[in-house]
OpenMM code with the backbone's topology and positions (N, CA, C; nanometers):
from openmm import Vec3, app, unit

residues = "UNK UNK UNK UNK UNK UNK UNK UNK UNK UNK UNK UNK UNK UNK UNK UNK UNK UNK UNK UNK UNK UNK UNK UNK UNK UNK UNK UNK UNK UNK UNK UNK UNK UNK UNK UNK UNK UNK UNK UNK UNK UNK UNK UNK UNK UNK UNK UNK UNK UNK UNK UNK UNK UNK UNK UNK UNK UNK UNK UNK UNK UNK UNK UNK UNK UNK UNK UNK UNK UNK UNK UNK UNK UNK UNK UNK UNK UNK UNK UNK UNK UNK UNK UNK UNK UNK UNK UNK UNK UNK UNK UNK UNK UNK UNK UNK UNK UNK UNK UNK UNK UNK UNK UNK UNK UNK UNK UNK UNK UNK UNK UNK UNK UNK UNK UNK UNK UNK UNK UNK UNK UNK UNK UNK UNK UNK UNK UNK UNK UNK UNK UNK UNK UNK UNK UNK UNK UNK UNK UNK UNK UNK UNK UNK UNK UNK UNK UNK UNK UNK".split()
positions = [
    Vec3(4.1676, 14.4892, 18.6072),
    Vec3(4.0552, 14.4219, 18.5461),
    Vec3(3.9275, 14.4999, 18.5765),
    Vec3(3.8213, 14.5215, 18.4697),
    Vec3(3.7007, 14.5520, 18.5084),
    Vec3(3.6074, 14.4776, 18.5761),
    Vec3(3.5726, 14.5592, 18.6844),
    Vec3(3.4824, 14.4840, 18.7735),
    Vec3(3.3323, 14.4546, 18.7186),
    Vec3(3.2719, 14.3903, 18.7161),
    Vec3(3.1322, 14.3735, 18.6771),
    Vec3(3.0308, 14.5080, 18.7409),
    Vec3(2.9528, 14.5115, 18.6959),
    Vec3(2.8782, 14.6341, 18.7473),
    Vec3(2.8201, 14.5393, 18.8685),
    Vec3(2.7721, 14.4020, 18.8819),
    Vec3(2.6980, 14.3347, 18.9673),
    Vec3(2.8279, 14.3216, 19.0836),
    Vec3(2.9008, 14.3189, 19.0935),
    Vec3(3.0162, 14.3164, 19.2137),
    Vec3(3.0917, 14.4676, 19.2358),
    Vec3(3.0392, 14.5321, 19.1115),
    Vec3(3.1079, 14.6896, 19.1490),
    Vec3(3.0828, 14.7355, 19.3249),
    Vec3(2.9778, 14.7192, 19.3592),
    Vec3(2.9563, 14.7987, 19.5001),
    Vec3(3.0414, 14.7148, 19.6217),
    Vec3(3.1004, 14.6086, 19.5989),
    Vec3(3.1737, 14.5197, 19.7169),
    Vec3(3.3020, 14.5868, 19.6566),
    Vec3(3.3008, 14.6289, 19.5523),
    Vec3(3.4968, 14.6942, 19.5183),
    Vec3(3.4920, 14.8497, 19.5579),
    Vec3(3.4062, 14.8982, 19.5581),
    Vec3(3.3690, 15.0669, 19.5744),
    Vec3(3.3968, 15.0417, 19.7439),
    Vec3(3.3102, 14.9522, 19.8248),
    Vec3(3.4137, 14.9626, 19.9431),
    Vec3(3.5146, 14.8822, 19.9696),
    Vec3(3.5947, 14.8297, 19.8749),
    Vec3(3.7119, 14.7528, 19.9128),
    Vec3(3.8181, 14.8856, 19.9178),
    Vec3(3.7719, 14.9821, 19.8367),
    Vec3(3.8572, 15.1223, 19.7910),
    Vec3(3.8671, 15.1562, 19.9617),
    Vec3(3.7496, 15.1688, 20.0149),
    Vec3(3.7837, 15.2326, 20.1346),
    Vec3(3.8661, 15.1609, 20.2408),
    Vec3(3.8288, 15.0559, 20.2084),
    Vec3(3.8952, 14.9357, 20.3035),
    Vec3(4.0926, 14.9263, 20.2714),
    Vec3(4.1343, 14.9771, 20.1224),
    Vec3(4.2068, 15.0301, 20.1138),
    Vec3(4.2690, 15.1140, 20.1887),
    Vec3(4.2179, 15.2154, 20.2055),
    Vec3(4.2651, 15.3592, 20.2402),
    Vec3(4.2655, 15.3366, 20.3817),
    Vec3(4.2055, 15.2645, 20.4560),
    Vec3(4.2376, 15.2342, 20.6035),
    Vec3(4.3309, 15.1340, 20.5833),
    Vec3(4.3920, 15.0956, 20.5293),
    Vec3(4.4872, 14.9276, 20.5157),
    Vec3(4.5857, 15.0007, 20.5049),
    Vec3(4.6087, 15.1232, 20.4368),
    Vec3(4.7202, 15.1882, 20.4410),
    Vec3(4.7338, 15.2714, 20.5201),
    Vec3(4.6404, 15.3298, 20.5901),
    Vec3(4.6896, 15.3880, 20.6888),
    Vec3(4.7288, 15.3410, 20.8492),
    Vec3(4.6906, 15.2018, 20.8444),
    Vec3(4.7229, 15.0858, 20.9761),
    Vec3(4.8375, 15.0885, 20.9104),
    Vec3(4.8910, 15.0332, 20.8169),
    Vec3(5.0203, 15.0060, 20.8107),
    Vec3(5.1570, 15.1301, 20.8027),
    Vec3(5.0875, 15.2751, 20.8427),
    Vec3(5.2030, 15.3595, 20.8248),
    Vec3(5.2041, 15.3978, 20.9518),
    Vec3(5.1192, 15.3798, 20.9996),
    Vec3(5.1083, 15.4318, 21.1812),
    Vec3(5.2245, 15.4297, 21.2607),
    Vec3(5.2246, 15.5405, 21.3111),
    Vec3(5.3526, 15.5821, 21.4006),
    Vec3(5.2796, 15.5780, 21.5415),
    Vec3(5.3798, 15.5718, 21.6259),
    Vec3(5.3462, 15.6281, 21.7655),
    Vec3(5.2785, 15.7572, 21.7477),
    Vec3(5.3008, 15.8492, 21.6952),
    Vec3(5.2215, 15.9532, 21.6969),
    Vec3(5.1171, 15.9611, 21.6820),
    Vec3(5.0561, 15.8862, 21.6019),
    Vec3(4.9114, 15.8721, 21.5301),
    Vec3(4.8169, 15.7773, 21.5679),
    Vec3(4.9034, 15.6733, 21.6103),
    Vec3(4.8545, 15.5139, 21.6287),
    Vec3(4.7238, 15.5663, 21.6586),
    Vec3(4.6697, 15.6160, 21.8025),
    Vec3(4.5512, 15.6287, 21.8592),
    Vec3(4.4091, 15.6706, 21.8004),
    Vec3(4.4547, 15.7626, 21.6713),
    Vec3(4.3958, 15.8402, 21.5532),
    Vec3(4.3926, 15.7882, 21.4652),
    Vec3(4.4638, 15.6554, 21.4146),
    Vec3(4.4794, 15.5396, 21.2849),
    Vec3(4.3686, 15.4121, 21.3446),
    Vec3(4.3843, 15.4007, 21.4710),
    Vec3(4.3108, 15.3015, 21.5241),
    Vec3(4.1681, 15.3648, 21.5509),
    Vec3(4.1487, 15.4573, 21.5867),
    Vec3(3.9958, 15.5119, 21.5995),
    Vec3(3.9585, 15.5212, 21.4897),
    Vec3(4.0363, 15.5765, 21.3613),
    Vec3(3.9612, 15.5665, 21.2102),
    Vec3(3.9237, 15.4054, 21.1985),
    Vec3(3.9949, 15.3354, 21.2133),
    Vec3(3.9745, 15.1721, 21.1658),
    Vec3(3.8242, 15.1429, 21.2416),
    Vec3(3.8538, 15.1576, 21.3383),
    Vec3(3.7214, 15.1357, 21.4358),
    Vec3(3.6049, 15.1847, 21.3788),
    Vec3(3.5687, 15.3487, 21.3628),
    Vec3(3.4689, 15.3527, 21.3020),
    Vec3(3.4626, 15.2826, 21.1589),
    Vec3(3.5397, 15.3035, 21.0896),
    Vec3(3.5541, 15.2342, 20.9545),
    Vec3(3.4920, 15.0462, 20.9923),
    Vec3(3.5272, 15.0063, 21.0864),
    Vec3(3.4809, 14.8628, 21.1376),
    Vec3(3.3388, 14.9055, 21.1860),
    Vec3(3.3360, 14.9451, 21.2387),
    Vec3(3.1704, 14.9527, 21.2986),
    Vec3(3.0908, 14.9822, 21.1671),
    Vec3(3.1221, 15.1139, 21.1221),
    Vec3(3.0187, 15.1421, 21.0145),
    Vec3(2.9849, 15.0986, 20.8555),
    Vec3(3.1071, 14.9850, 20.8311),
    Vec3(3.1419, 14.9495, 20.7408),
    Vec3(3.1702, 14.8356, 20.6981),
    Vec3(3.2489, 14.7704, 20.7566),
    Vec3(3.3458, 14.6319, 20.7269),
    Vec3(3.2775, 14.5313, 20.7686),
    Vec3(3.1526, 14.5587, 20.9043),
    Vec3(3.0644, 14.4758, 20.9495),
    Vec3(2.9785, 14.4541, 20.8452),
    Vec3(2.9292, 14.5188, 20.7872),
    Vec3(2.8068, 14.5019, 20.7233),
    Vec3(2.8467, 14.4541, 20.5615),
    Vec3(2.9671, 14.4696, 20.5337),
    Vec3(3.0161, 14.4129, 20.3884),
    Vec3(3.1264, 14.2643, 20.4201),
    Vec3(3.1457, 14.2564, 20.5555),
    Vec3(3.1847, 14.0996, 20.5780),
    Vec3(3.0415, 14.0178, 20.5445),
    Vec3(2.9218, 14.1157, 20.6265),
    Vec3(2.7894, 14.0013, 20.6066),
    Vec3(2.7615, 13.9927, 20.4779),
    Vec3(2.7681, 14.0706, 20.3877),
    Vec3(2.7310, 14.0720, 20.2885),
    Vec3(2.7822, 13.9566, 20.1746),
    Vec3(2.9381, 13.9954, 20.2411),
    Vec3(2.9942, 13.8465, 20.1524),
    Vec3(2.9614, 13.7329, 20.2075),
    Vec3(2.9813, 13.7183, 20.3381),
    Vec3(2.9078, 13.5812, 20.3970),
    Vec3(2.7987, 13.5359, 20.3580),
    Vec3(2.6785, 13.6346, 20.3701),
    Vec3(2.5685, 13.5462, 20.3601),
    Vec3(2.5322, 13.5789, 20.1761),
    Vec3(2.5293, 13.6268, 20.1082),
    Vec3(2.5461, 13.6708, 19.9935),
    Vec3(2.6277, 13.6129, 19.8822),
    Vec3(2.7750, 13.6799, 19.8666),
    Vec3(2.8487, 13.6508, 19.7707),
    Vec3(2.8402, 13.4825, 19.7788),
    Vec3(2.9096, 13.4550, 19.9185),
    Vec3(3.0293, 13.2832, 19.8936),
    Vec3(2.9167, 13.1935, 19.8654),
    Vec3(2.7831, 13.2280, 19.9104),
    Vec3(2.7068, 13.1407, 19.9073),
    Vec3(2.6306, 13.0826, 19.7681),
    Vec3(2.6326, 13.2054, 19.6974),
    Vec3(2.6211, 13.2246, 19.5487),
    Vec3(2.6992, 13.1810, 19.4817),
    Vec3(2.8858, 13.1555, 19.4886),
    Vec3(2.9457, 13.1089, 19.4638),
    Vec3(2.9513, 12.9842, 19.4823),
    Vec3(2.9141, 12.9279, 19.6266),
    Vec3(2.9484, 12.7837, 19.6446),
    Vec3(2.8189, 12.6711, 19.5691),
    Vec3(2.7535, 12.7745, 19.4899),
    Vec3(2.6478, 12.7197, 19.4212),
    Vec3(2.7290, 12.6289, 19.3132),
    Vec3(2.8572, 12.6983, 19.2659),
    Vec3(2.9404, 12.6596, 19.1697),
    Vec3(3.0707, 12.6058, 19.1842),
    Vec3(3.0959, 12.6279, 19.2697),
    Vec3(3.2411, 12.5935, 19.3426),
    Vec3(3.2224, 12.5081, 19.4915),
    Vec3(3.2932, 12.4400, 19.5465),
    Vec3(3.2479, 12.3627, 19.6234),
    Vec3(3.2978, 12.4528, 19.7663),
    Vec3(3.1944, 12.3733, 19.8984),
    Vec3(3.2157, 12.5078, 20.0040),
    Vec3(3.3504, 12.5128, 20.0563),
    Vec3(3.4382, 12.4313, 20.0711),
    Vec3(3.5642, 12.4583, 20.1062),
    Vec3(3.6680, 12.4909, 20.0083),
    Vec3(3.6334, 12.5531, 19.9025),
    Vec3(3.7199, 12.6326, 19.7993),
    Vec3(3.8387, 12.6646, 19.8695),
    Vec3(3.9611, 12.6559, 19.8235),
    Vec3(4.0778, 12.7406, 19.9189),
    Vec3(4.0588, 12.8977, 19.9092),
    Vec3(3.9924, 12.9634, 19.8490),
    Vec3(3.9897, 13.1045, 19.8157),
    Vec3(3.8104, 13.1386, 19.9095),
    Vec3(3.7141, 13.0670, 19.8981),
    Vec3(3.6602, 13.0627, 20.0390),
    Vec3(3.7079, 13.0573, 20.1746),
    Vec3(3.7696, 12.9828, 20.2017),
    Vec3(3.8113, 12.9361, 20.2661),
    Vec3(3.8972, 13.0659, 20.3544),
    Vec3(3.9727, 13.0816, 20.2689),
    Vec3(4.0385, 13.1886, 20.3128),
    Vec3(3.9956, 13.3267, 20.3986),
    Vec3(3.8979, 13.3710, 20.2582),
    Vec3(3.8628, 13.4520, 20.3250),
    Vec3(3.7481, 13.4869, 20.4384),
    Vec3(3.6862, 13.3459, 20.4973),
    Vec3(3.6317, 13.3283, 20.6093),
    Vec3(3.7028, 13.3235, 20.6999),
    Vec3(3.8185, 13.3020, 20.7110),
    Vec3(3.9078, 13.2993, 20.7723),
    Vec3(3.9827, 13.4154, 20.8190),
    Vec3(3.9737, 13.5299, 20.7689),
    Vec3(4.0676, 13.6485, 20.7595),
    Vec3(3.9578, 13.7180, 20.8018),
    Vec3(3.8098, 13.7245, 20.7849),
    Vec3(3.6888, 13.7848, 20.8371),
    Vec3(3.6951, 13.7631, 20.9914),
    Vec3(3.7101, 13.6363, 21.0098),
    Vec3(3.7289, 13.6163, 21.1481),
    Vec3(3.8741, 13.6686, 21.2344),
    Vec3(3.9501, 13.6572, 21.1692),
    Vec3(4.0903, 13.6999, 21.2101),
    Vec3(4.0336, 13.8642, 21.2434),
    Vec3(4.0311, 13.9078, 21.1496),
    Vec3(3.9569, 14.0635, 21.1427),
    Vec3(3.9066, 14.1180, 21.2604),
    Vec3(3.8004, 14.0442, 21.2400),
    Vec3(3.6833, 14.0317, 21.3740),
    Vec3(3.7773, 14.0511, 21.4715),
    Vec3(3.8552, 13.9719, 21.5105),
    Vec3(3.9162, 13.9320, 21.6269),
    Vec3(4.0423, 14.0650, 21.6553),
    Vec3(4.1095, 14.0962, 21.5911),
    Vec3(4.1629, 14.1872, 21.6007),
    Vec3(4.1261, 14.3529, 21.6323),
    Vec3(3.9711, 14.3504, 21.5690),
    Vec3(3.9204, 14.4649, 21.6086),
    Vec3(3.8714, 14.4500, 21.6965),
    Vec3(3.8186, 14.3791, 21.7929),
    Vec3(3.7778, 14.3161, 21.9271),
    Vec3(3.9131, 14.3963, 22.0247),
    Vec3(4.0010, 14.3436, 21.9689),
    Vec3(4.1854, 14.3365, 22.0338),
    Vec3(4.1325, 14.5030, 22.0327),
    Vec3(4.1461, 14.5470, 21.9388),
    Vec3(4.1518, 14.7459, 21.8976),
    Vec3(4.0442, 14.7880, 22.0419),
    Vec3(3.9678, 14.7393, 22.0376),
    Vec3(3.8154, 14.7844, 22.1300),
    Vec3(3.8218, 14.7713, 22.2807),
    Vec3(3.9225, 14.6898, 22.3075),
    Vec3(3.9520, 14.6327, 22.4593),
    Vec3(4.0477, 14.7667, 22.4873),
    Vec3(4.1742, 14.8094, 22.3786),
    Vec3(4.2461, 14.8839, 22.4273),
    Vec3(4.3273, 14.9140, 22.3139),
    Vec3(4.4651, 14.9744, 22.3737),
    Vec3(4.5233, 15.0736, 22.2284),
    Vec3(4.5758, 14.9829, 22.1346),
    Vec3(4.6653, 14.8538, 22.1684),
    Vec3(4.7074, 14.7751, 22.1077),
    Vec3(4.8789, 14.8490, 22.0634),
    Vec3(4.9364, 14.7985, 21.9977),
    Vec3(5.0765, 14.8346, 21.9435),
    Vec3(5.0673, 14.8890, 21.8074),
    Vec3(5.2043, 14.9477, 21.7931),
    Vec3(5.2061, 14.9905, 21.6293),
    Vec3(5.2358, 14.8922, 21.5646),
    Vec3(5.3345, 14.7976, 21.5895),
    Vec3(5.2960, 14.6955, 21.5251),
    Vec3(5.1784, 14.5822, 21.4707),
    Vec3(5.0586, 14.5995, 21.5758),
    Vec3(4.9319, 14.5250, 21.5690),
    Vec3(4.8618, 14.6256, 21.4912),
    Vec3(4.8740, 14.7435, 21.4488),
    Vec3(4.8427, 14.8271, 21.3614),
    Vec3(4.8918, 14.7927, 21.1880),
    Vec3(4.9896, 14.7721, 21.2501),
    Vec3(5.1055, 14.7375, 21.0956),
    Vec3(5.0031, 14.5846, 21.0378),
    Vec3(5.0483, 14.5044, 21.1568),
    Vec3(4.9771, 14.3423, 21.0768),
    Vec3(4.8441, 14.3444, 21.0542),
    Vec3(4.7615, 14.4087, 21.1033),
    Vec3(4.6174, 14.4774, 21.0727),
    Vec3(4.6134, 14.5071, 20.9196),
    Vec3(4.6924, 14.6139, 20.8955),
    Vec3(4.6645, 14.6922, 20.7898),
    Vec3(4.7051, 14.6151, 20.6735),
    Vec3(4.8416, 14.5103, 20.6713),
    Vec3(4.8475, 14.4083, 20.6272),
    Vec3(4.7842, 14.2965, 20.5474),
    Vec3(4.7131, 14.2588, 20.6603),
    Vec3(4.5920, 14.1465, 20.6600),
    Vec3(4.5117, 14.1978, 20.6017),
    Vec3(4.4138, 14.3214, 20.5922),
    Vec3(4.2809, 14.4052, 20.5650),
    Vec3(4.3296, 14.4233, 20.3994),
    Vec3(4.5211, 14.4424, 20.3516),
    Vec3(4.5135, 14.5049, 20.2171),
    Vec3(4.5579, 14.3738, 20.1815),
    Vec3(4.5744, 14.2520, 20.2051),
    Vec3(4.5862, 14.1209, 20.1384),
    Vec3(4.4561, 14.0412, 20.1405),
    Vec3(4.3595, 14.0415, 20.2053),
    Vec3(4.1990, 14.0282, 20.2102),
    Vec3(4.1593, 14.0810, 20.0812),
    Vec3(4.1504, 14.2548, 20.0662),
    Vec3(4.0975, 14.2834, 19.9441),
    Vec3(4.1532, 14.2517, 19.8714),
    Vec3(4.3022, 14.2613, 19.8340),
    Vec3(4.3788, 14.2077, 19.7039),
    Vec3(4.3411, 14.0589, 19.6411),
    Vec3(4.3019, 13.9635, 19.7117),
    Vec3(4.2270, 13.8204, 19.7055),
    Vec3(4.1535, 13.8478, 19.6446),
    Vec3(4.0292, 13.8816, 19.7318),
    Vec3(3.8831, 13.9175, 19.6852),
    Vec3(3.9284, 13.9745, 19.4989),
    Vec3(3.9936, 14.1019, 19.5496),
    Vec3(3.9464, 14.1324, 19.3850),
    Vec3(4.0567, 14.0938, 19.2464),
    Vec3(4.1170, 14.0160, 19.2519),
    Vec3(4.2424, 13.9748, 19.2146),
    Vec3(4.2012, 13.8232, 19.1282),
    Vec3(4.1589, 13.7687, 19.2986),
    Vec3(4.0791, 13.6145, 19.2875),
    Vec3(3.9852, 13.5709, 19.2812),
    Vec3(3.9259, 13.6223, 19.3845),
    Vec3(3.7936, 13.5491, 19.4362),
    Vec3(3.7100, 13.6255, 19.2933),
    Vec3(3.6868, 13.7577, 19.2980),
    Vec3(3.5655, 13.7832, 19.2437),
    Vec3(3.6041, 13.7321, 19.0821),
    Vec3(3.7303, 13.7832, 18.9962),
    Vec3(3.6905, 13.7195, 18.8587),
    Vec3(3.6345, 13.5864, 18.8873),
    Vec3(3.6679, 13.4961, 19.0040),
    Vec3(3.6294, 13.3884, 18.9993),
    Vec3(3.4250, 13.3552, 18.9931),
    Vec3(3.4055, 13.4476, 19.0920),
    Vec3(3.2462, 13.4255, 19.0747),
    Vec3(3.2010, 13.4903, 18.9492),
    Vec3(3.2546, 13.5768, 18.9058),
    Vec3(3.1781, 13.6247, 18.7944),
    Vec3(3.2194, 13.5087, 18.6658),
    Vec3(3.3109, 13.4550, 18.6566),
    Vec3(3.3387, 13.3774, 18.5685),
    Vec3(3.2344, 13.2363, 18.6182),
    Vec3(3.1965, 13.1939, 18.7692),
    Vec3(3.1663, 13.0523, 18.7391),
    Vec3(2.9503, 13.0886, 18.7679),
    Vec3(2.9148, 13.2245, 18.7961),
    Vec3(2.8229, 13.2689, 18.7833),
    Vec3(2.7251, 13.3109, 18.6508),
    Vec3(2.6248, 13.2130, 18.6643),
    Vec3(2.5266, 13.2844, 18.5115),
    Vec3(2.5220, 13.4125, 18.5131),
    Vec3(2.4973, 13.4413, 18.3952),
    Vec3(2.4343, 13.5846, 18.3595),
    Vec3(2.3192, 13.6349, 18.4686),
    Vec3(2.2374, 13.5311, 18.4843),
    Vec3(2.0953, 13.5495, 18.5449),
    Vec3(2.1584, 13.5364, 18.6928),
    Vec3(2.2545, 13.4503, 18.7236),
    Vec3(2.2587, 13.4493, 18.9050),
    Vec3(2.3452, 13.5484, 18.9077),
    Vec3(2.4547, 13.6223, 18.8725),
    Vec3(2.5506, 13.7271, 18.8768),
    Vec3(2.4490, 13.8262, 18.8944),
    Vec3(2.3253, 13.8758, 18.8009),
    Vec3(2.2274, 13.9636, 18.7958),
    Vec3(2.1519, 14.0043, 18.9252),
    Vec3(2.1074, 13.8550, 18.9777),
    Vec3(2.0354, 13.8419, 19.1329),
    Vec3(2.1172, 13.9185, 19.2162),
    Vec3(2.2404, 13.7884, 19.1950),
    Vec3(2.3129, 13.8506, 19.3020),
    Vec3(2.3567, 13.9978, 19.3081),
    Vec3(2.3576, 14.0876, 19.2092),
    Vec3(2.4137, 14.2381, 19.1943),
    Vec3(2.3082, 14.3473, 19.2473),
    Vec3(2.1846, 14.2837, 19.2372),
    Vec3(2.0277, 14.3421, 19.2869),
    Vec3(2.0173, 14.3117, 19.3812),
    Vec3(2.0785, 14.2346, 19.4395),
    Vec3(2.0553, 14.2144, 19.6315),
    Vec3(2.1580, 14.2867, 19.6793),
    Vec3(2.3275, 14.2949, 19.6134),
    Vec3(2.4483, 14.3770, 19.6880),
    Vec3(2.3653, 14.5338, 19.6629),
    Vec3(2.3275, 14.5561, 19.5331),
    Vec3(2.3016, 14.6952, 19.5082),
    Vec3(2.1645, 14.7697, 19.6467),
    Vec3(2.1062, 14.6566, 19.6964),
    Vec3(1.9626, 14.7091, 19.7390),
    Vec3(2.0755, 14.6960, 19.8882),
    Vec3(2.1470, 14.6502, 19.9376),
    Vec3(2.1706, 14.6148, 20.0625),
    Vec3(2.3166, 14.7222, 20.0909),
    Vec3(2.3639, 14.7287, 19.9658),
    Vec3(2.5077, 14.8571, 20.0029),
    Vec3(2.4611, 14.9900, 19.9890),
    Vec3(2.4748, 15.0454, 20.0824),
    Vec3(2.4985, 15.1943, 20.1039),
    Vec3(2.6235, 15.3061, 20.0793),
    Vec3(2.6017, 15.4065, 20.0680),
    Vec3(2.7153, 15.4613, 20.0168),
    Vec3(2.7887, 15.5270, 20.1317),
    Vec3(2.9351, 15.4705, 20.0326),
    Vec3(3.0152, 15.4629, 20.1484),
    Vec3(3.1243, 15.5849, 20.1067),
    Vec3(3.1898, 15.6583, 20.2414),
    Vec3(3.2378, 15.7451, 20.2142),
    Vec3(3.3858, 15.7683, 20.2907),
    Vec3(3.4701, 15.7609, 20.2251),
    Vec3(3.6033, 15.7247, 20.2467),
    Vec3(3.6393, 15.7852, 20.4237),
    Vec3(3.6912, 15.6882, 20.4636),
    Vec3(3.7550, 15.7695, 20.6330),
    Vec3(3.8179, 15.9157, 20.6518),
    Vec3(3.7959, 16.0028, 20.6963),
    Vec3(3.8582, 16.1187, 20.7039),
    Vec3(3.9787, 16.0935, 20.8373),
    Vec3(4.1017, 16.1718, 20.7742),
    Vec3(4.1855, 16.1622, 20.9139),
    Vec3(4.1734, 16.2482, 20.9875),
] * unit.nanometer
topology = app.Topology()
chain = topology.addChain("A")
for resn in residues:
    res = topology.addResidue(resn, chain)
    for name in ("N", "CA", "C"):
        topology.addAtom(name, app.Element.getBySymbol(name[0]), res)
């Protein structure tokens, strides 16, 4: 599906958020340490600042139209925090290849929502004029983002 140009910049880094989702989930013992330090910076420099973005931004714009405990809200406040919490887990210490695997998991079923569900959903229950706002506040507040190097 085509993304709206006003939600294009939350899918431009879902791409990247991609490319780390797959690489948590192929992680070997060999790599783990080098899959998990990419995620990390990728979390610090990235995932923080486009969780806020949907938080205080997107859902809120949405729940203008949809009510606040949407199951597809819902959700993904939920998986932000899960997130959170797991990269916390990454930051304390190495963690497993498997906690790599359910990571990468979670991070590529998050975006698949978002852009699958959630967003036709705001753009469909969003005016012309609030979709607009809202695309001039993601556009002034996202920076360009540039895929993880391994």
């Amino acid at each position: 599906m085509q993304r709206s140009d006003q939600l294009a910049p939350l899918s431009r880094e879902h791409h990247v958020a991609l490319e780390i989702a797959l690489r948590l989930r192929r992680a070997t013992t060999d790599d783990a340490e080098a899959v998990r330090a990419a995620f990390l910076t990728f979390f610090e420099d990235e995932a923080r600042e486009h969780f806020r973005a949907e938080e205080e931004l997107l859902l809120p714009a949405f729940a203008r139209r949809a009510p606040a405990d949407d199951p597809d809200v819902v959700r993904v406040l939920v998986e932000h925090l899960d997130i959170r919490r797991r990269a916390a887990d990454l930051e304390a210490g190495p963690g497993t290849v498997e906690a790599l695997h359910e990571l990468g998991e979670l991070l590529c079923g998050l975006v698949r929502l978002e852009e699958r569900t959630l967003f036709p959903r705001v753009e469909a229950a969003l005016s012309d004029g609030e979709l607009t706002a809202l695309g001039a506040v993601l556009s002034a507040e996202g920076g360009a983002h540039r895929p993880p190097r391994r």
